[in-house]
C-alpha positions as CSV (number, residue, x, y, z in Angstrom):
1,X,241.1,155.0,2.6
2,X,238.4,152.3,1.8
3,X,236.5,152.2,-1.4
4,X,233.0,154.0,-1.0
5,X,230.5,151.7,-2.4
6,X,227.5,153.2,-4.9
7,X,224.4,151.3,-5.0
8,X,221.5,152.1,-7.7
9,X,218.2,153.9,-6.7
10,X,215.8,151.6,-5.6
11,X,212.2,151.4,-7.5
12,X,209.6,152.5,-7.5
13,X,207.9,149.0,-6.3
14,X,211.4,148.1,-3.8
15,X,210.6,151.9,-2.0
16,X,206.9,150.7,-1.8
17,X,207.4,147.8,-0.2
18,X,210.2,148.9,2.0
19,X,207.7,151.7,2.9
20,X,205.1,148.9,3.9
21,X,207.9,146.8,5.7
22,X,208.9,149.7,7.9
23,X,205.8,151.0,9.0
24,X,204.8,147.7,9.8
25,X,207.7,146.7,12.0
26,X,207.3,150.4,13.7
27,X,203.5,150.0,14.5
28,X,204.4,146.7,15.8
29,X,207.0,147.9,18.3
30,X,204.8,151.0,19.1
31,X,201.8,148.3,20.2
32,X,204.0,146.1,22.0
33,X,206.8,148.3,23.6
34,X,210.1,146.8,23.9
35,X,211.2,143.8,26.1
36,X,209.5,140.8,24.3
37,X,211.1,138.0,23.2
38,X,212.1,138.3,19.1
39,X,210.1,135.9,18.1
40,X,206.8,137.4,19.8
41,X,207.7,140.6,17.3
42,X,208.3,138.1,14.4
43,X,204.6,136.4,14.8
44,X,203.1,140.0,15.5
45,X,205.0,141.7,12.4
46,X,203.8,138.7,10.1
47,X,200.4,139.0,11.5
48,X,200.7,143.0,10.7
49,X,202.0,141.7,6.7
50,X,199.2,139.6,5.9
C-alpha cells in the first residue's frame, strides 16, 4: 500500500492568494467559454491578475 503523504495547512496569505488565483482563472473561462487556444487564456488570466 503506498505511503499517504501529509502536507502543512496553508496560510493564511497562500489561501488568499490561491483564493485570487482561482477566481480569476474561473471568471476567465466563464467570459471566454472553452475552445480557445491556451495561450489566449494565459494573456486573458494575466490581464485579469494585474
Amino acid at each position: 500500500m503506498p505511503e499517504v503523504k501529509v502536507y502543512k495547512p496553508l496560510s493564511i496569505d497562500e489561501e488568499r492568494i490561491a483564493k485570487i488565483i482561482v477566481n480569476s482563472a474561473y471568471k476567465v473561462h466563464r467570459n471566454l467559454g472553452p475552445g480557445l487556444l491556451e495561450k489566449i487564456y494565459e494573456i486573458a488570466l494575466q490581464h485579469e491578475l494585474i
